[in-house]
N, C-alpha and C positions, 0 to 999 in steps of 0.2 A: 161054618167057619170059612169054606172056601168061597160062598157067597160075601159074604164081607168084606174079604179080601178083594173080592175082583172088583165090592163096588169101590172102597178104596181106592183101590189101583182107578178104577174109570174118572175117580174127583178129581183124581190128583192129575190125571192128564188132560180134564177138562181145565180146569185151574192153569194148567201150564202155557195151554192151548192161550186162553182169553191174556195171559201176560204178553205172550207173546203176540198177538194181536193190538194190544193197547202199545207196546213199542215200535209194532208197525205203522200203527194210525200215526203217530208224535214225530218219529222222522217222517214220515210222510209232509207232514204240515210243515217240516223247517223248523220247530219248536220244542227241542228234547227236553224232558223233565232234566231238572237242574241246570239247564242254560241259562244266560243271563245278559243283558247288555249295559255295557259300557258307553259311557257319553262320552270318552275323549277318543275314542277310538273308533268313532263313526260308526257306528255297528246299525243295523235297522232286521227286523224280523219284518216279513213279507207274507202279503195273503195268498193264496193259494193259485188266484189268476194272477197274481204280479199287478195287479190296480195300485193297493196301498201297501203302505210303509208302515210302520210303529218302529217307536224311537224317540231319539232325544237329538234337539237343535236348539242353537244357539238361541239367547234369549236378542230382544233387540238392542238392552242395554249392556248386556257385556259379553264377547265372544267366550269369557271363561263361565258363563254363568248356562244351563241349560233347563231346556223345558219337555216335558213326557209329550208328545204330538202325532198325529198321526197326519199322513200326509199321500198326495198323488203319487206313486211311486214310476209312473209309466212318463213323465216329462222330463225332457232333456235336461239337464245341470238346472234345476226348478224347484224347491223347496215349494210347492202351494197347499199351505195347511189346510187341512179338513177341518181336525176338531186337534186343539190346545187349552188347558188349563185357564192360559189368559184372556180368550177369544170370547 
């Protein structure tokens, strides 16, 4: 009985362990589970070296309209798409 228990107890703190670990790795990356972005609010998620962007930019046809894109994130005031839906 008191074997069981202790393995128990050992699941349950390995279990606890790897959650906590999986919400280390997620802030780590900039990308919490349940985060989200928004297109009118300029929002962009970032890789890890800071190279690219992911996000939504304006389409060519209408500053209200947007597109999922991912882009050079390291040039100055530079939107230079990588890869877009439209491209």
């Amino acid at each position: 009985m008191a074997l069981n228990l202790l393995s128990c107890a050992l699941a349950l703190m390995f279990l606890l362990f790897l959650a906590e670990l999986c919400c280390y790795i997620e802030s780590a990356s900039g990308v919490v589970l349940g985060s989200r972005l928004l297109a009118k609010e300029n929002q962009a998620w970032f890789s890890d070296n800071k190279t690219f962007a992911f996000g939504f930019t304006p389409t060519a046809e209408s500053q209200d309209q947007y597109q999922l894109s991912i882009w050079f994130a390291q040039l100055p005031e530079d939107r230079t798409l990588v890869w877009s839906p439209s491209m």
